[in-house]
C-alpha positions as CSV (number, residue, x, y, z in Angstrom):
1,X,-77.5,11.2,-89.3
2,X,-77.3,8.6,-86.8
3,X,-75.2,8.9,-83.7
4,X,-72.2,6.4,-83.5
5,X,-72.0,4.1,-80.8
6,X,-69.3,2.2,-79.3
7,X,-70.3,-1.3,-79.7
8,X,-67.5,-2.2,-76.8
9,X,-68.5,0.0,-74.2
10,X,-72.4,-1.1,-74.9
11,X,-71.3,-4.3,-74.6
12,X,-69.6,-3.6,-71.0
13,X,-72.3,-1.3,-69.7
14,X,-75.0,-4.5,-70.7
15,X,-72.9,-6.8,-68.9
16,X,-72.2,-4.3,-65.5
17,X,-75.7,-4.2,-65.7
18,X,-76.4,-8.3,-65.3
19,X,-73.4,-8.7,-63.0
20,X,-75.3,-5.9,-60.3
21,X,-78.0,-7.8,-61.2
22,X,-77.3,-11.0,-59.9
23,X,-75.6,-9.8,-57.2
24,X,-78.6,-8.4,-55.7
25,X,-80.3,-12.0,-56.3
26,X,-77.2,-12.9,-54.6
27,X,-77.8,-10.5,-51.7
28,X,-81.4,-11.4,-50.9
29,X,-80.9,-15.8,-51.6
30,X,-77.8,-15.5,-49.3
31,X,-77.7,-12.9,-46.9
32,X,-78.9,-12.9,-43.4
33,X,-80.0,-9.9,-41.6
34,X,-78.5,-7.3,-38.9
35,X,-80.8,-9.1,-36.0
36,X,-79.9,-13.0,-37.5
37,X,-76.6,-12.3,-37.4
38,X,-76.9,-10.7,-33.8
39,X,-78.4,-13.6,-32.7
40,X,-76.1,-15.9,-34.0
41,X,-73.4,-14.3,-32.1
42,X,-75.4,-14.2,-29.0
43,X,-75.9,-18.3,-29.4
44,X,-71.9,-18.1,-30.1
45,X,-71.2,-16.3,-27.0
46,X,-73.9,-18.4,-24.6
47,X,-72.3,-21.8,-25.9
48,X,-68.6,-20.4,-25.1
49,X,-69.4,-19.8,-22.2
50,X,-71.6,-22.6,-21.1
51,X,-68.6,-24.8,-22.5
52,X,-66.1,-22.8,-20.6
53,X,-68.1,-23.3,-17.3
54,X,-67.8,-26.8,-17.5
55,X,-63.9,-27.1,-17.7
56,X,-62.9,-29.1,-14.7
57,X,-59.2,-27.7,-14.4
58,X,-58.8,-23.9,-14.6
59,X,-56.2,-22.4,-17.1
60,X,-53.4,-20.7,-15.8
C-alpha cells in the first residue's frame, strides 16, 4: 500500500526549497565581501577626515 502524503506540507517544503534557493542567487549577485566592505569604510573614514581637515572655523 502506498504511503500517504500531505499534499500541503509537500507543497511548503517545495516552495522553502526555491525561496533558499534564490536567496543564495541573491547572496552571490548582491553581496560584497568582508575585505570590500573593509575598504569601503576605510575610503569612508579617509574622506571624513580629509573633509573635516579642510573646515576653516573649528566647532566648539
Amino acid at each position: 500500500m502506498a504511503k500517504v502524503v500531505s499534499l500541503n506540507k509537500f507543497r511548503k517544503a517545495k516552495a522553502k526549497k526555491q525561496r533558499q534557493k534564490t536567496a543564495e542567487q541573491n547572496r552571490v549577485r548582491h553581496g560584497r565581501t568582508n575585505a570590500e566592505r573593509e575598504e569601503a569604510e576605510a575610503e569612508r573614514q579617509r574622506a571624513e577626515r580629509l573633509l573635516d581637515g579642510a573646515k576653516l572655523t573649528p566647532e566648539d
